[in-house]
mmCIF file of the C-alpha atoms, coordinates in Angstrom:
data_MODEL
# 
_entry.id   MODEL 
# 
loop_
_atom_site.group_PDB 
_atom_site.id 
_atom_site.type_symbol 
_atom_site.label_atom_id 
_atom_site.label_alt_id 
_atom_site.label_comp_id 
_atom_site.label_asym_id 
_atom_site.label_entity_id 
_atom_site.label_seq_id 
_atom_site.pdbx_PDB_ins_code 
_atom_site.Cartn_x 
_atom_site.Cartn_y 
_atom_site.Cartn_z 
_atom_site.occupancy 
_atom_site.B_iso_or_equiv 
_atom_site.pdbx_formal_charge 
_atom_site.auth_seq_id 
_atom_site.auth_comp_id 
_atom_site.auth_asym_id 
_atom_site.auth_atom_id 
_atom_site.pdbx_PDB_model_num 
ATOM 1  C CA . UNK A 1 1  ? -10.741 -5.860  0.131   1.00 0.00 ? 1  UNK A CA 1 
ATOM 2  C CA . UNK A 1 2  ? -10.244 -9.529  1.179   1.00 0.00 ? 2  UNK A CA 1 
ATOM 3  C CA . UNK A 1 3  ? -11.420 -10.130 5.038   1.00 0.00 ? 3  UNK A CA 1 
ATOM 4  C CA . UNK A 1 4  ? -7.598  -11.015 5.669   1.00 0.00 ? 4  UNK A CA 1 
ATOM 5  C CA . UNK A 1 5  ? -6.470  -7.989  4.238   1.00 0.00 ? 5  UNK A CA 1 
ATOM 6  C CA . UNK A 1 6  ? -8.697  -6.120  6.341   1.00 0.00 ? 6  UNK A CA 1 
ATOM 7  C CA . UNK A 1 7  ? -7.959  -7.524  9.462   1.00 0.00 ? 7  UNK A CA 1 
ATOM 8  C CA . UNK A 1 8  ? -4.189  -6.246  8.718   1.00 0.00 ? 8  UNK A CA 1 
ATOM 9  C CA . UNK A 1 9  ? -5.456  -2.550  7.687   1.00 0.00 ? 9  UNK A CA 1 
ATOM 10 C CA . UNK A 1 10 ? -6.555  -2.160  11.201  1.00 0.00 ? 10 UNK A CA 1 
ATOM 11 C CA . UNK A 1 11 ? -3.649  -1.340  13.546  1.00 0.00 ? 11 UNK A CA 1 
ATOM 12 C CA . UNK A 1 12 ? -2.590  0.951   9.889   1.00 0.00 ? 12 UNK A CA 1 
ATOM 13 C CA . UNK A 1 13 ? -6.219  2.490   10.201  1.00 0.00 ? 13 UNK A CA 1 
ATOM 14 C CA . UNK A 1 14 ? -5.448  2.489   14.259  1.00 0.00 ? 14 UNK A CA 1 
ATOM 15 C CA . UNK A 1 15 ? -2.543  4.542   13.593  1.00 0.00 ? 15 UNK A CA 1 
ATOM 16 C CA . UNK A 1 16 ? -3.786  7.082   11.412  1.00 0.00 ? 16 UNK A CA 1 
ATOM 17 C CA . UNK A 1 17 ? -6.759  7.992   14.100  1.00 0.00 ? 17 UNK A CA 1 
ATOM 18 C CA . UNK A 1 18 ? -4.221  8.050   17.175  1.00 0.00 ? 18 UNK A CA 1 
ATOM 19 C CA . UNK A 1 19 ? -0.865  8.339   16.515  1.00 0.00 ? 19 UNK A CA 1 
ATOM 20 C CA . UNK A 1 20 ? -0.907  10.743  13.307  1.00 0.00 ? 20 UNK A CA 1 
ATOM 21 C CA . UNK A 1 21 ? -2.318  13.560  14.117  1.00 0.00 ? 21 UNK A CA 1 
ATOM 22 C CA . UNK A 1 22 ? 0.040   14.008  17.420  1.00 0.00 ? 22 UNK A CA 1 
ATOM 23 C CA . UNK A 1 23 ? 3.419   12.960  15.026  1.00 0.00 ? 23 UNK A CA 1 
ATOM 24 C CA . UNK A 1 24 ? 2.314   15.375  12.314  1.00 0.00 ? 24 UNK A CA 1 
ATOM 25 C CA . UNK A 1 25 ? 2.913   15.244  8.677   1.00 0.00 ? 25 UNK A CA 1 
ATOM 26 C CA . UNK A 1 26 ? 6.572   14.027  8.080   1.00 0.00 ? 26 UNK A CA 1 
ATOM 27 C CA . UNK A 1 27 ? 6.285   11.434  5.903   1.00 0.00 ? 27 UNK A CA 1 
ATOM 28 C CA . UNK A 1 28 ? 8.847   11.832  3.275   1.00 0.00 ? 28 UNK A CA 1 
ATOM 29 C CA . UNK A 1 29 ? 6.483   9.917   0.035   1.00 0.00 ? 29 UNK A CA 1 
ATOM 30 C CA . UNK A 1 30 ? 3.450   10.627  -1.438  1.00 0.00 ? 30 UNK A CA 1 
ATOM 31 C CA . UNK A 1 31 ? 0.768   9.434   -0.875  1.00 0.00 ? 31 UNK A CA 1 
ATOM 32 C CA . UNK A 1 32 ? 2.062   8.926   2.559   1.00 0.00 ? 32 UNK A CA 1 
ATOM 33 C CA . UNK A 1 33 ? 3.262   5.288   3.746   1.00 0.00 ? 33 UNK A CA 1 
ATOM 34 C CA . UNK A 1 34 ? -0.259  4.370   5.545   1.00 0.00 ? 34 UNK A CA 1 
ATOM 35 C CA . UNK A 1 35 ? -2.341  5.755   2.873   1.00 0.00 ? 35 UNK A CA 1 
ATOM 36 C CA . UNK A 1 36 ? -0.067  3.643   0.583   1.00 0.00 ? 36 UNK A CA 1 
ATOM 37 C CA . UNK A 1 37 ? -0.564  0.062   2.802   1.00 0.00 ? 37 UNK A CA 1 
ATOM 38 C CA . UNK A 1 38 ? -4.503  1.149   2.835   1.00 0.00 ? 38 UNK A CA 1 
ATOM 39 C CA . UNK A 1 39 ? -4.324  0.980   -0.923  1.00 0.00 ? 39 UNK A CA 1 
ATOM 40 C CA . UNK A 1 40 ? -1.704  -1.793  -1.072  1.00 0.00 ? 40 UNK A CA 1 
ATOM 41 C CA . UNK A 1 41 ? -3.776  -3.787  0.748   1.00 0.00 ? 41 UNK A CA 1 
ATOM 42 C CA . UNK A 1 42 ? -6.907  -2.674  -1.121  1.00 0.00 ? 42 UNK A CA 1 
ATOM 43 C CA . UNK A 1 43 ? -5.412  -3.515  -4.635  1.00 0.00 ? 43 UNK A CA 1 
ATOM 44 C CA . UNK A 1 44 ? -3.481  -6.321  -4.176  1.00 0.00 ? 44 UNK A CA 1 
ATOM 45 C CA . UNK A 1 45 ? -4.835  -8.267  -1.019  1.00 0.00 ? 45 UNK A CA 1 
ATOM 46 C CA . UNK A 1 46 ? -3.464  -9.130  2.171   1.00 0.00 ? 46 UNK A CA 1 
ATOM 47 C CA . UNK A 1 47 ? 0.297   -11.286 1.330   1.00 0.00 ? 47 UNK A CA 1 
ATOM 48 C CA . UNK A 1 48 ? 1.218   -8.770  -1.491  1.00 0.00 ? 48 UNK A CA 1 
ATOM 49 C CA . UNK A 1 49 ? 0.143   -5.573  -0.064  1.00 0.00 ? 49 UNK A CA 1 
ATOM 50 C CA . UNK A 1 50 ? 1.218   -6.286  3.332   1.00 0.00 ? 50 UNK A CA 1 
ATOM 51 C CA . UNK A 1 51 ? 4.519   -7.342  1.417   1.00 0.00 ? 51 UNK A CA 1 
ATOM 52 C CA . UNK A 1 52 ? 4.279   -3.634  -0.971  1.00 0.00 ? 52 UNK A CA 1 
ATOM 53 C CA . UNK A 1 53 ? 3.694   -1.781  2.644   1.00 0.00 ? 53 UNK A CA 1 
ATOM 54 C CA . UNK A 1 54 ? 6.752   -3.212  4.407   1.00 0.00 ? 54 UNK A CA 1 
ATOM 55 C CA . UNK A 1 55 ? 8.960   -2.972  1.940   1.00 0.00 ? 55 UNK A CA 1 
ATOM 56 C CA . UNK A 1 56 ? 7.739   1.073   1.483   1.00 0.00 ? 56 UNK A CA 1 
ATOM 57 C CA . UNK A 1 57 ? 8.402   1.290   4.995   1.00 0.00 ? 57 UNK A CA 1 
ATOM 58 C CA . UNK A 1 58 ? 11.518  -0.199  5.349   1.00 0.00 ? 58 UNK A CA 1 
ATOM 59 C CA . UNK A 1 59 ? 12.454  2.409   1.967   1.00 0.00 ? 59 UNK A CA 1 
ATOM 60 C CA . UNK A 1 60 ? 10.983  5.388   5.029   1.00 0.00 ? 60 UNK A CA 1 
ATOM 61 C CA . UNK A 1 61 ? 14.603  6.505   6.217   1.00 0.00 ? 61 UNK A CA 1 
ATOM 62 C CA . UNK A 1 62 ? 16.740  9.872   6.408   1.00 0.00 ? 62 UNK A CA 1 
ATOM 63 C CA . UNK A 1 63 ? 19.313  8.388   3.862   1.00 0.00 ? 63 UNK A CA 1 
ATOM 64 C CA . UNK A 1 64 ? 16.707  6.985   1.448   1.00 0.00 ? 64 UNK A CA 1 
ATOM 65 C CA . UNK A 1 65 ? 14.652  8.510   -1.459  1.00 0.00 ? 65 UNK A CA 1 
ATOM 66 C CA . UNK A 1 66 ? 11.696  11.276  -1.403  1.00 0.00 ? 66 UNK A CA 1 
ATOM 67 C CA . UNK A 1 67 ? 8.904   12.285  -3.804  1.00 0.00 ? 67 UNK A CA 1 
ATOM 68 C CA . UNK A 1 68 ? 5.754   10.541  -5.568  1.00 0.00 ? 68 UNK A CA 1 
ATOM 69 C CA . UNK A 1 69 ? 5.870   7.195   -4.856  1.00 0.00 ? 69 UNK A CA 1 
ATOM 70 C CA . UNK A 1 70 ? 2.116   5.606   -6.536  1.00 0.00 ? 70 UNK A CA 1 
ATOM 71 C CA . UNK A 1 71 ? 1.457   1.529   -5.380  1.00 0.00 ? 71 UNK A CA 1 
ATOM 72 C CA . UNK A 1 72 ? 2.259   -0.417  -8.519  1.00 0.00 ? 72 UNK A CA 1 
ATOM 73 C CA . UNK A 1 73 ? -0.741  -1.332  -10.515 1.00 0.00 ? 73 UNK A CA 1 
ATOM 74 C CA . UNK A 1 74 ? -2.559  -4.642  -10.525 1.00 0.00 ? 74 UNK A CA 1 
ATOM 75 C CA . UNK A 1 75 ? -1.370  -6.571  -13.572 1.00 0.00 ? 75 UNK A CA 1 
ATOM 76 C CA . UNK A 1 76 ? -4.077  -8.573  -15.651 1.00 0.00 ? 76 UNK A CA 1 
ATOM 77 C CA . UNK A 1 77 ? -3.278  -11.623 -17.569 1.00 0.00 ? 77 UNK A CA 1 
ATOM 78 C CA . UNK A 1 78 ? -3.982  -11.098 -20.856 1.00 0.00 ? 78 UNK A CA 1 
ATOM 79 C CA . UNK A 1 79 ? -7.286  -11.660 -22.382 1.00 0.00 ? 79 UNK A CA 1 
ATOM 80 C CA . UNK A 1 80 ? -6.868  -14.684 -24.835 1.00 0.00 ? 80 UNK A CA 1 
ATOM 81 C CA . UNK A 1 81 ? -9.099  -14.196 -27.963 1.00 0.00 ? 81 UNK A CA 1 
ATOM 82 C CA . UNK A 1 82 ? -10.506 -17.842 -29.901 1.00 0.00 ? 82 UNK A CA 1 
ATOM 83 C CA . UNK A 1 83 ? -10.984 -18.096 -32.918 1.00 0.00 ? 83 UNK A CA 1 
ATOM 84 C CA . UNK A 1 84 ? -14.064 -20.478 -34.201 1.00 0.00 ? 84 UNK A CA 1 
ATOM 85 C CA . UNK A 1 85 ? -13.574 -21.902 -37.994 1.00 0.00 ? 85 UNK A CA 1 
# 
């Protein structure tokens, strides 16, 4: 994890050792929406994942979806073979 991206997994990681275990498990996703910013953050660094992790959150509402919902996968540019003659 980039040092900037763990500077903004602290007030998640804050929130999972205070405020969780008094709200309970309600999260309507899986894996649930801090778990998902941890890894957010984890795979894709601090502007994307912070970016992956609000927009999950903002998707957190009693009208909105439910069910497995995995953080998209890093993509890798593709490997570029040579040739030598």
């Amino acid at each position: 994890m980039t040092p900037f991206a763990t500077i903004l997994s602290l007030p998640v990681r804050a929130y999972r050792m205070v405020f969780s275990p008094w709200i309970g498990f309600n999260c309507r996703y899986q894996p649930t929406c801090s778990a998902y910013a941890l890894e957010a953050l984890e795979k894709h660094g601090a502007i994307k994942g912070a970016y992956l992790a609000a927009r999950r959150i903002g998707r957190c509402h009693p009208l909105g979806a439910s069910g497995y919902d995995p953080v998209p996968d890093t993509k890798t540019p593709p490997k570029h073979t040579t040739s030598e003659d």
